[in-house]
C-alpha positions in Angstrom: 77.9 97.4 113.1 80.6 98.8 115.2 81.5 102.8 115.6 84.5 102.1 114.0 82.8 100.9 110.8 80.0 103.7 111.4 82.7 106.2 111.5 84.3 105.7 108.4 81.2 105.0 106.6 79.2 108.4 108.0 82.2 110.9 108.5 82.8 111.3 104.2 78.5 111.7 103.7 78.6 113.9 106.6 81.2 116.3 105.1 80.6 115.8 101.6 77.0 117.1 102.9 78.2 120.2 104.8 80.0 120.7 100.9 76.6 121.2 99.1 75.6 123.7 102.2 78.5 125.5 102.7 78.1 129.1 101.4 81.3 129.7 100.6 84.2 128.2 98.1 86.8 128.6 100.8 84.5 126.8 103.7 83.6 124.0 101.5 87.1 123.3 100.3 87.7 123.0 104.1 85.0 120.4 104.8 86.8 118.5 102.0 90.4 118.1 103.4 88.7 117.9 107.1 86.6 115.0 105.7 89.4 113.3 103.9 91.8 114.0 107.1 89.3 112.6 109.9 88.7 109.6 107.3 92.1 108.9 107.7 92.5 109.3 111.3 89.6 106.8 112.2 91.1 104.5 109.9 94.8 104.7 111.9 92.9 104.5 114.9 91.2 101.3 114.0 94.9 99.9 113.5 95.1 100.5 117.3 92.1 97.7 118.3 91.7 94.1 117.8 88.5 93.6 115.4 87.6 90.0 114.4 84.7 90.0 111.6 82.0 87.0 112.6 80.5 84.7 109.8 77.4 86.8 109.3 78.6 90.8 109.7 77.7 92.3 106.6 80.2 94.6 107.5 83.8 94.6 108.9 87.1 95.3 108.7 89.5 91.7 107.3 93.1 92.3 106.9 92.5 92.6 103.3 90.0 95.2 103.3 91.5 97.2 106.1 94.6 96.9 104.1 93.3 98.8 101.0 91.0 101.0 103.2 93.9 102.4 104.3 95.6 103.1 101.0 92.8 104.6 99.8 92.2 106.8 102.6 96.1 108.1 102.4 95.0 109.0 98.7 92.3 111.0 99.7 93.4 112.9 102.2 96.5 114.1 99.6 94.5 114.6 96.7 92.4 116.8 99.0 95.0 119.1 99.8 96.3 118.7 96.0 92.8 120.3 94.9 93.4 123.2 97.1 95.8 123.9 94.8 95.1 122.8 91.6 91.4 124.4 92.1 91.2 127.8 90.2 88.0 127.7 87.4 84.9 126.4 88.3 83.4 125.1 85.3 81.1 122.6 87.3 79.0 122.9 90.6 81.4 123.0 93.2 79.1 122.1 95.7 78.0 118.9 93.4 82.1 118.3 92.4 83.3 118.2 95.9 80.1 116.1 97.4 80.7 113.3 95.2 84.6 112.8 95.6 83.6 112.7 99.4 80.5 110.5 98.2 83.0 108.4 96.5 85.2 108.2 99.4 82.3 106.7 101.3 81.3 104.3 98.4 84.7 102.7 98.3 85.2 102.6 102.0 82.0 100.2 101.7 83.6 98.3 99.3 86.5 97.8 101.6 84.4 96.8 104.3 81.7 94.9 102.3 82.0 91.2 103.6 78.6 90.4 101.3 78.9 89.9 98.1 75.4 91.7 97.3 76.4 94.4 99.3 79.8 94.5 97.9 78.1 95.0 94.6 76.1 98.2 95.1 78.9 99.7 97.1 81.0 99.5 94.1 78.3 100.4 91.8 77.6 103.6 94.1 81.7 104.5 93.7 81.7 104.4 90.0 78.3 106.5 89.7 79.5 109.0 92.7 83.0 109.2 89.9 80.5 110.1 87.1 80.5 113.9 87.1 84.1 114.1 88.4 85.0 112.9 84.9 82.7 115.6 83.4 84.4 118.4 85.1 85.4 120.7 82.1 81.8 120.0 80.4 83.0 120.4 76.8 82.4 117.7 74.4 85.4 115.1 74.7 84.3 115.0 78.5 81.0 114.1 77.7 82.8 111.2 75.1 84.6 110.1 77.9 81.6 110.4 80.6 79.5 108.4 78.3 82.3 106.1 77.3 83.1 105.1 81.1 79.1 104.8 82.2 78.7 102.3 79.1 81.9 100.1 79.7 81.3 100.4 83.7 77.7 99.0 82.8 78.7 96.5 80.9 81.1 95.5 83.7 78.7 95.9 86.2 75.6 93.3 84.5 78.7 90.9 84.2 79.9 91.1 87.8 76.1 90.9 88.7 75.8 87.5 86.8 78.9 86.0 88.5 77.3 86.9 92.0 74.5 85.0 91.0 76.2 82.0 89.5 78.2 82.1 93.0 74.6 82.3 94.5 73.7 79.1 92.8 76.4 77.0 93.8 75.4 76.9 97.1 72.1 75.1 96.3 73.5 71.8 97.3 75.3 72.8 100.5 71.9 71.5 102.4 71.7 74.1 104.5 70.7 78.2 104.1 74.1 80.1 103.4 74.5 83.4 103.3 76.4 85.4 100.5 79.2 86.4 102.8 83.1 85.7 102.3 83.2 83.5 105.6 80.0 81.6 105.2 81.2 80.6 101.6 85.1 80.2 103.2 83.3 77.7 105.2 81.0 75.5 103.0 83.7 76.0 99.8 84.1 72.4 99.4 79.9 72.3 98.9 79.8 74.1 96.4 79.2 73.1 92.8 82.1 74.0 91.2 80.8 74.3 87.5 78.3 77.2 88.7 81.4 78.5 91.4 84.2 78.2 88.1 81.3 80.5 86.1 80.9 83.0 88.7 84.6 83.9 88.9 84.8 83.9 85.4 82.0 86.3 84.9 83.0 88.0 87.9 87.0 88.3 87.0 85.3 90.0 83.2 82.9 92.2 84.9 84.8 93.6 88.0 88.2 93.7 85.8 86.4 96.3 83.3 86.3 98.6 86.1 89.4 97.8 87.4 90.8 98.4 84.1 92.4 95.0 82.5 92.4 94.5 78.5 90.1 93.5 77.1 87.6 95.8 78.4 89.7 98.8 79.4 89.2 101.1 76.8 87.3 103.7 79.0 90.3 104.3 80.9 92.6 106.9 78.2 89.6 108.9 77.9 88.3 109.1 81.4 92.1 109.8 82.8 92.7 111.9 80.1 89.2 114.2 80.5 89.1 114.0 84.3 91.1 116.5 86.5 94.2 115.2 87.2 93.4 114.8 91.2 90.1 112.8 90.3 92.5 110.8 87.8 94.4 109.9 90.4 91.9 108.9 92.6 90.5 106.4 90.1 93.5 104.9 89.3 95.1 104.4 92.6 91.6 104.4 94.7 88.9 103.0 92.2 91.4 100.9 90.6 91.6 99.4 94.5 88.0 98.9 95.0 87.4 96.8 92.3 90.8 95.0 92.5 89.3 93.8 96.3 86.2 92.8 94.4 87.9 90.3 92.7 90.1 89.1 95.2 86.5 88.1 97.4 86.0 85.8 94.7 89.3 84.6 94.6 89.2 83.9 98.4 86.5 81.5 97.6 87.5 79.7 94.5 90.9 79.0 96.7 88.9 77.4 100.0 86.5 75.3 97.3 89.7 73.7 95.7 90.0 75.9 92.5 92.5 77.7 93.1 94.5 76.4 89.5 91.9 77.3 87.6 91.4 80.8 89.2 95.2 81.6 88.9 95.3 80.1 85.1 92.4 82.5 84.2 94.4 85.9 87.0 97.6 85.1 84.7 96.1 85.0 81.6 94.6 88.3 82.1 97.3 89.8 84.0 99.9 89.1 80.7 97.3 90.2 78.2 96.6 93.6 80.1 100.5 94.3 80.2 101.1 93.3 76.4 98.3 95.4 75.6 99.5 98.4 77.6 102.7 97.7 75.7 101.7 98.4 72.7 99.6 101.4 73.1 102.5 103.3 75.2 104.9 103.1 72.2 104.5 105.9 70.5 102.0 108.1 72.8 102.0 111.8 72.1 99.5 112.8 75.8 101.2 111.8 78.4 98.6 111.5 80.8 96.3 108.9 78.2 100.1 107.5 78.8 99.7 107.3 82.2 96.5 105.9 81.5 98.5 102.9 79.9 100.6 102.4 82.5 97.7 102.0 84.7 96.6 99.1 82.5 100.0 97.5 83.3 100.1 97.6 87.1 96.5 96.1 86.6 97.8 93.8 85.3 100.7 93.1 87.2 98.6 92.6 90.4 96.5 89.9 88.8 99.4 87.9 88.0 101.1 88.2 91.2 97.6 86.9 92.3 97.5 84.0 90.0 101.5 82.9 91.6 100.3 82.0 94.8 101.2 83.2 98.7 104.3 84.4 97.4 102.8 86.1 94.1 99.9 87.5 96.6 102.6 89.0 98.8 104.0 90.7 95.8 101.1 92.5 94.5 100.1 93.4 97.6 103.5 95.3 97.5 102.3 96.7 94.3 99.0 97.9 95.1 100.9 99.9 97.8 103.5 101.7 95.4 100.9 101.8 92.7 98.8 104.0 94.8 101.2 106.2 96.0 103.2 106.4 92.5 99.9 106.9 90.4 99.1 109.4 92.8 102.1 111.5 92.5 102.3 110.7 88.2 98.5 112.7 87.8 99.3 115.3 90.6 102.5 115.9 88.4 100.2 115.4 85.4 98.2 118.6 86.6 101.3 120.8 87.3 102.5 120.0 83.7 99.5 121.4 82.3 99.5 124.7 84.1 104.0 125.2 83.2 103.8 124.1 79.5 99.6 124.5 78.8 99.3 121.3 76.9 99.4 117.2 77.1 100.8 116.8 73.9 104.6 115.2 74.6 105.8 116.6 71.6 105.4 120.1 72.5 106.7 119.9 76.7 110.5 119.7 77.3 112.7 121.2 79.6 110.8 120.9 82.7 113.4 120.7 85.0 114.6 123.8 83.2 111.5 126.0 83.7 110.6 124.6 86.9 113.5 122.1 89.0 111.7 120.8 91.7 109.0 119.5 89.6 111.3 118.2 87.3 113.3 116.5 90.4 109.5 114.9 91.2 108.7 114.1 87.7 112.5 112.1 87.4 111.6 110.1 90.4 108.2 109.5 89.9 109.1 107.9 86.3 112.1 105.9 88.1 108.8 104.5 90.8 106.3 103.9 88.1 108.6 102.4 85.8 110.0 100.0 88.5 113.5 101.1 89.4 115.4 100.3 92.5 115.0 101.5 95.4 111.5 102.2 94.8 109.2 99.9 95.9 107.4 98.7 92.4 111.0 97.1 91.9 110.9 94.7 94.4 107.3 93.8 93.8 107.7 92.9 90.4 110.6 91.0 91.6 108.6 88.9 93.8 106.3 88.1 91.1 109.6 86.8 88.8 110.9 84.7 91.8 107.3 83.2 92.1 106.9 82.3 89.1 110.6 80.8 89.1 109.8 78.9 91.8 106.9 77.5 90.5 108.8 76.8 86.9 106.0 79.2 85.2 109.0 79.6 82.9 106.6 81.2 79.9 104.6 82.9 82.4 107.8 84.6 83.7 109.8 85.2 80.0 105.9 87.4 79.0 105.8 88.9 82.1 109.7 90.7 81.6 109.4 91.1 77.7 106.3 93.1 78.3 107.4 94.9 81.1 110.5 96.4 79.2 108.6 96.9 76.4 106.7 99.4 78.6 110.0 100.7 80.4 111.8 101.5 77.0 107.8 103.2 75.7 107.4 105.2 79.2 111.5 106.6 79.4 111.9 107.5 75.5 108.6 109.5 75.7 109.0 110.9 78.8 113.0 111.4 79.6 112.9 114.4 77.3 109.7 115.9 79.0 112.6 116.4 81.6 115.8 117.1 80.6 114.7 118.0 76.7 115.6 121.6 75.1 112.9 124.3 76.2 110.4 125.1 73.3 110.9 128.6 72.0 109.3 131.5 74.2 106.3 132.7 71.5 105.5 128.6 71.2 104.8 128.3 75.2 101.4 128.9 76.6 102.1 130.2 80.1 99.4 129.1 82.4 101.1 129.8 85.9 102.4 133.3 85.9 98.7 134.6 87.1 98.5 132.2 89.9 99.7 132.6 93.4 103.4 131.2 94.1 101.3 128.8 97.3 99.2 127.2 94.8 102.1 125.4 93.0 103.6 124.9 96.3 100.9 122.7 97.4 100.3 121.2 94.6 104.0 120.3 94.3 104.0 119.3 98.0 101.4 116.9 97.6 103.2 114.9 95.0 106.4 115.4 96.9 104.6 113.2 100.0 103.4 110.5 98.0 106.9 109.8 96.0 108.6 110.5 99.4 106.2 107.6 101.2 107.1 105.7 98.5 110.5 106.2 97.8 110.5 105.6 102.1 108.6 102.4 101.8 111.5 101.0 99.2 114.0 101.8 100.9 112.5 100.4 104.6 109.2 98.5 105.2 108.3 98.8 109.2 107.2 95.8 110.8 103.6 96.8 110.8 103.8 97.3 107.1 105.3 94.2 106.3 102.7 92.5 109.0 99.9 94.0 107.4 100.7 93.0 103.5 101.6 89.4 104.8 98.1 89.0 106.4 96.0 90.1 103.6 98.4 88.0 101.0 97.3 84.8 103.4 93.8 85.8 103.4 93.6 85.2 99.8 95.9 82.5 99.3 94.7 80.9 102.1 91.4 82.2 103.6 90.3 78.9 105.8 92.5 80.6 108.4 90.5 83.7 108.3 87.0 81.3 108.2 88.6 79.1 111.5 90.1 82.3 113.5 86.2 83.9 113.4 84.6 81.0 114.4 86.9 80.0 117.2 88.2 83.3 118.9 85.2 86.1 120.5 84.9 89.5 118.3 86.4 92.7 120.4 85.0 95.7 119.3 86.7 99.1 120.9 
């Protein structure tokens, strides 16, 4: 194990355990944002160094997984300063609250680094169990509903992704020799494996890993855990624990494609993708919370990034792109989630108009944020969904592609009629408005304003110009799953430097 990957593992349990000894509130909301903040500096530094993962490193840092270790890393160190904030009544342990969303920092980092499929297991395992009492922050009943609702379906998800591993175990029995359960070892002997026990482990695997990612069928836990969770911790499930299990699956897809399967993997990534989208389609028309509506939405970028997936090196490329913007716009949609609640007092639709009235500069973010999630130009979900479309053209997926736009307008024309008057609707009558933010300090919204400010500025940036390294890095994690024998031949042939 290199320091680099020591680092990023130890620095989150090391601060989330200065969090449950801390004496004070102010001192422990410190070792949060310093935890999150040196996270994300190791991970920039580790951008700086060459660092090649061998056949049998258990751990390691692959263009894919570095690529969504640092998304996730960017997340947490905003939504740390966010809960600075948004933090004003402590109705669970602090000490316990703030431990586990560095615990789950840690947890996920694993994930991205996991380059064994057993190992890659429990570390996602640890981040949903570590996201447990997050979602039981107000402790009334509906959070208990939803706690309970997202430990049953994660199970559920979990035994199923468990049983895929092991199919994937048992199609190396005829490969002759002893293989290990990592990515490159499989990479390498893909075209030994039996493919009837390699074609049941993605299938389980796709089932089990996409409940916690979110996709229809098995995503029903996702309204009520967004919707019951503070908004920062909602937005660190959808754009970070959305992420970790999303890289699950893709490890399984890595393999599938080396062993030859790839057409029956992307038949199975489509499928899945345009029945998450529908489904988000239908449940969006006609929402009255609008965060269980950005719940929905969620559904449908889940979607979208199994599809692009399913389309190839081009497709992969694309929902790379996605996962970017989805992070960041998700991100900014809770934070401005959370503000909503403390102007208007409510999540019922019906009853909050006039932002941009009562307060302009989040009605400014909200207008933008809509425009990102809902895949506008120049914002960056617009190209990505474009590069899925011209995939799928240029593969004559002509049903594949007519689905994938219905159901995406569908959810445009859901999203904007609900939400547009949020914005720029009449104000509700003075004695009807429950004012939540008069009694708080004028910094508090500043920050948590500022916070959602960075993200839709990164992303509205991002859309507008992609930097070479950017661009480099989304390319190479695409080709690692389209095409993961190069990542198998470049670790056996060139040494590992470790800084």
């Amino acid at each position: 194990m290199t320091l680099t990957v020591l680092l990023l593992l130890a620095v989150p349990l090391l601060f989330g355990a200065l969090c449950l000894v801390l004496p004070t509130s102010g001192l422990r909301l410190s070792a949060l944002v310093a935890g999150s903040m040196t996270h994300l500096a190791v991970v920039i530094r580790s951008w700086t160094s060459v660092e090649r993962v061998a056949a049998d490193d258990l751990l390691g840092t692959d263009p894919l997984g570095h690529l969504m270790l640092t998304l996730i890393s960017v997340l947490f160190a905003v939504t740390s300063v966010y809960f600075v904030g948004y933090h004003r009544k402590r109705l669970i342990s602090q000490r316990v609250f703030l431990a586990c969303m560095l615990g789950l920092l840690a947890a996920l980092s694993m994930v991205c680094l996991s380059q064994h499929f057993g190992l890659l297991w429990v570390a996602l395992e640890a981040a949903s169990l570590a996201a447990t009492p997050l979602i039981y922050f107000r402790l009334g009943a509906r959070a208990l509903e939803a706690t309970w609702k997202f430990l049953l379906m994660n199970s559920v998800g979990v035994a199923l992704a468990l049983l895929g591993i092991f199919c994937v175990a048992l199609s190396t029995t005829g490969v002759g020799e002893p293989v290990s359960l990592t990515v490159l070892e499989l990479v390498r002997g893909a075209e030994s494996l039996d493919p009837v026990w390699l074609r049941s482990g993605f299938l389980l695997a796709l089932v089990g890993f996409g409940t916690k990612m979110g996709l229809a069928p098995l995503h029903s836990w996702k309204p009520d855990a967004y919707g019951e969770a503070p908004p920062p911790v909602a937005a660190l499930l959808a754009g970070g624990m959305t992420l970790g299990a999303f890289v699950c699956i893709l490890r399984v897809v890595q393999v599938c494609s080396a062993a030859g399967l790839a057409e029956f993997a992307s038949f199975w990534l489509i499928a899945f993708g345009l029945f998450s989208i529908a489904t988000a389609a239908v449940f969006v028309v006609g929402n009255n919370d609008y965060r269980r509506l950005a719940a929905y939405t969620s559904v449908e970028h889940m979607g979208v990034l199994v599809v692009g997936i399913g389309l190839g090196v081009a497709g992969s490329y694309a929902s790379m792109l996605h996962a970017m913007h989805n992070m960041l716009n998700k991100g900014a949609l809770f934070f401005l989630a959370g503000f909503l609640w403390r102007l208007h007092g409510t999540n019922r639709i019906s009853l909050v108009r006039g932002t941009i009235s009562r307060s302009p500069v989040a009605g400014v973010l909200l207008l933008g944020t809509l425009c990102a999630t809902c895949g506008l130009p120049p914002f960056g979900m617009f190209f990505s969904e474009l590069g899925i479309i011209l995939a799928a053209a240029s593969q004559g997926q002509w049903w594949v592609l007519a689905l994938f736009v219905t159901t995406l307008a569908v959810v445009f024309v859901g999203v904007m009629t609900a939400m547009l008057p949020v914005v720029f609707g009449d104000p509700p009558q003075a004695e009807s408005m429950i004012a939540t933010t008069g009694t708080e300090p004028r910094w508090r919204r500043g920050v948590m304003l500022s916070a959602a400010a960075v993200l839709l500025g990164l992303g509205f940036g991002l859309g507008v110009y992609q930097p070479d390294s950017v661009r480099r890095a989304l390319d190479e994690a695409a080709q690692s799953i389209a095409r993961p024998q190069a990542q198998a031949i470049a670790a056996l042939e060139q040494p590992e430097v470790h800084p």
